[in-house]
N, C-alpha and C positions, 0 to 999 in steps of 0.2 A: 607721821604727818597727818593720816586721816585714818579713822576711825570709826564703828558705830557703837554711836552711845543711846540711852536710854533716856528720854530727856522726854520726865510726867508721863511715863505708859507708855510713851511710842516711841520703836528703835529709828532712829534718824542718823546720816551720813554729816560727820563734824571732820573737819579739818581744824590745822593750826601749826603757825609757825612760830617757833617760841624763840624769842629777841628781849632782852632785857629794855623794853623800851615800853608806851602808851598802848592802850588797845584797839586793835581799828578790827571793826567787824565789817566783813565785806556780804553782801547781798545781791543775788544775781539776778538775772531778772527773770520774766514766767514763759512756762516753757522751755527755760535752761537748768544750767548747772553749775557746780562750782570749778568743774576742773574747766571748763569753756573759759577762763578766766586766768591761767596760767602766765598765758605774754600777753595778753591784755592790760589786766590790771596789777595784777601783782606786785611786778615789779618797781611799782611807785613805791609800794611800801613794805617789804617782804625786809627791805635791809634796816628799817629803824623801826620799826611798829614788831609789836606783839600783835600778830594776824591771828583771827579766827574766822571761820565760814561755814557754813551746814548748806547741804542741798535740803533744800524747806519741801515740807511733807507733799507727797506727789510727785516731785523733781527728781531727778536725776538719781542716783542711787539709793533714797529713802519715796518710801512706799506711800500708798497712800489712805485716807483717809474720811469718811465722811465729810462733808463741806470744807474740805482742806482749801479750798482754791480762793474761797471767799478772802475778802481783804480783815477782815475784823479776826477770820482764825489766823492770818500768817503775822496779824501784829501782837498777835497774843503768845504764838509760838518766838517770834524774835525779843518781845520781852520776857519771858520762859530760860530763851539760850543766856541772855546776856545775864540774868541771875543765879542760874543756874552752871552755868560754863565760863564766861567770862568772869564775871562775880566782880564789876567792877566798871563806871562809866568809859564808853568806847566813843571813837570816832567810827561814823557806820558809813562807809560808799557804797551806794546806793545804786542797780540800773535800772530802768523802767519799773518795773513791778517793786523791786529792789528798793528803790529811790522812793517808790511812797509809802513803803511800810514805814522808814525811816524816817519820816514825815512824822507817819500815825506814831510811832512808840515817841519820837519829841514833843510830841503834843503831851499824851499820856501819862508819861514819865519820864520829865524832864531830867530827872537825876541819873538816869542809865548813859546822856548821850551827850558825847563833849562836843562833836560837832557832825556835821553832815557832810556827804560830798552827792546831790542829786544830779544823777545824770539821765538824761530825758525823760525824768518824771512827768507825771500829770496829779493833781490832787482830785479831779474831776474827771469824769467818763465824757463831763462835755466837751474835753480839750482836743481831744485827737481830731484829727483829720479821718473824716468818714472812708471808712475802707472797706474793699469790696467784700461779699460774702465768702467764706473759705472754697473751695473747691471739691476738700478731699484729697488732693492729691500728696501725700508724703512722701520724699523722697527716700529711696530705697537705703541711704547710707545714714537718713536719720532712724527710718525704723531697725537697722542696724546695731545704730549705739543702742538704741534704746532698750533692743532684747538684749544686751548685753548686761547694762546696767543698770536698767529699773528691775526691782522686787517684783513691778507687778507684771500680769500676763501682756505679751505682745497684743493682742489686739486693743488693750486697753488706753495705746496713742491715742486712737478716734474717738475714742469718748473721751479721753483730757482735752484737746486740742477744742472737742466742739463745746465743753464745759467750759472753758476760760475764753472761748468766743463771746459765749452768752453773757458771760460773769463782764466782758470789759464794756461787754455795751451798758453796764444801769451800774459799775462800781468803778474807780474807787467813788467816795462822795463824801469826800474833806471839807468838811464848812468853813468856807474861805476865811471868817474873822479867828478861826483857831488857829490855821498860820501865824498869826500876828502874835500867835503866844509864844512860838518859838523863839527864846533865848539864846541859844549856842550860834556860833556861825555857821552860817551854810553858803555853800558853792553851787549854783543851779548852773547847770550845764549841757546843752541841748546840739544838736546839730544843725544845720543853716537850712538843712530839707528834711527836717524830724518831722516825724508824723503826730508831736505834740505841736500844736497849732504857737507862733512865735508868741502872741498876743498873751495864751494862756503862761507860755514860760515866763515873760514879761512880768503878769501878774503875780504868780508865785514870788518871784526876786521881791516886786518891790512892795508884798504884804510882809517879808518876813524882815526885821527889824535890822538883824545883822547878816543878812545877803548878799552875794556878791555873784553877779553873772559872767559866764561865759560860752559864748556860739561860737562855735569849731566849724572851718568854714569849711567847702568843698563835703559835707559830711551828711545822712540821714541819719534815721533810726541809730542804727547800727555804726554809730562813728566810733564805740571801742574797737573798732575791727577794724575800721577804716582807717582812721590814725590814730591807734595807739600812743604813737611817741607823743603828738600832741595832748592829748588826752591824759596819759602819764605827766607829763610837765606840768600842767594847771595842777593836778590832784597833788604833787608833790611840792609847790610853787604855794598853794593852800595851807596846808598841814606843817607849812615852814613855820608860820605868825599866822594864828589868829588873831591880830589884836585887831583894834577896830581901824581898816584902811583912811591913813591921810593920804589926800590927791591935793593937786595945785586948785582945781576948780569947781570943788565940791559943787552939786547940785538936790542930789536926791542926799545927799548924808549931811546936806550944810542947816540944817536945821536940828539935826540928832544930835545927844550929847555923848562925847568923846570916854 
């Protein structure tokens, strides 16, 4: 099920569940990993989807890398994976960090990506909700996993964590009319007290042509955790039909052609 492969010079941790069915590559978010993801997400699509996943360089059990963290190497590494390992256009779900690589390779290279699932992305660093300076403090049971199974040296939490602090205050910085490029369907999905500002998820849906919103209620940040079932249901509820949604009172699609 999971593996390290070689993928362009650098050994990286790839998963994959092989189902005679579509490709869906799954993207976790930063500061995570893929097995954080197990009854999460998985199980939306583990039973009809050919699943693949890599913890992206720096993450979880793959090492790390010179400016791995920046947005422009992990869209370059996830179109890399899908050519090189998948070898073939995916549906990508997406979580935070996760969620707008999957932006960036749709922009990019529209032919890698059959549809999206973002869930509390942001295309902008202006979107989040200002949050306070980090502390320092790790808790004992993360630094834990972490000497377990990251490559690199234990003390080197503190410097990722204060590296992707810095990195979320001035990136991602998605030029908002490239959205509008995006063809395939996407699922923007956010929590009711996400620390992606509503306004900017708003704008995300309804620059991308064939978008489709959902706010999970009772839910922040962190709503895979919080209600997975629900969160499972829209992603599977999605990936049933893409086609382009008929409603009874069309507003934002009654002008779009069918």
């Amino acid at each position: 099920m999971s593996e390290y492969i070689d993928l362009r010079g650098h050994r990286i941790r790839s998963y994959e569940w092989p189902h005679d069915g579509e490709a869906v590559l799954l993207l976790h978010g930063g500061l995570s990993q893929t097995s954080h993801w197990d009854t999460q997400i998985l199980p939306a699509v583990e039973d009809h989807f050919h699943v693949f996943a890599y913890d992206r360089t720096g993450h979880g059990y793959t090492g790390d890398q010179p400016g791995s963290f920046h947005f422009e190497f992990q869209k370059n590494e996830a179109i890399a994976y899908l050519e090189d390992v998948v070898k073939k256009p995916a549906h990508i779900v997406g979580y935070s960090d996760g969620a707008n690589i999957a932006l960036m390779v749709a922009i990019e290279r529209p032919d890698l990506v059959t549809s999206i699932v973002s869930i509390a992305g942001n295309y902008d660093h202006s979107g989040i909700h200002p949050l306070p300076e980090p502390d320092g403090f790790i808790a004992q049971e993360d630094r834990d996993e972490y000497a377990i199974t990251s490559p690199d040296a234990p003390h080197t939490l503190d410097e990722k964590i204060a590296k992707m602090s810095a990195i979320w205050k001035v990136e991602p910085k998605i030029a908002p009319d490239s959205l509008e490029s995006i063809q395939c369907p996407v699922l923007v999905m956010a929590g009711d007290d996400d620390v992606v500002r509503h306004d900017h998820t708003i704008d995300l849906f309804e620059r991308i042509p064939l978008g489709q919103l959902a706010i999970v209620p009772g839910t922040s940040h962190g709503l895979v955790k919080e209600k997975p079932a629900i969160v499972q249901t829209l992603i599977e509820d999605f990936l049933s039909d893409l086609s382009y949604p008929i409603t009874r009172m069309p507003i934002k699609r009654s002008n779009q052609e069918l």
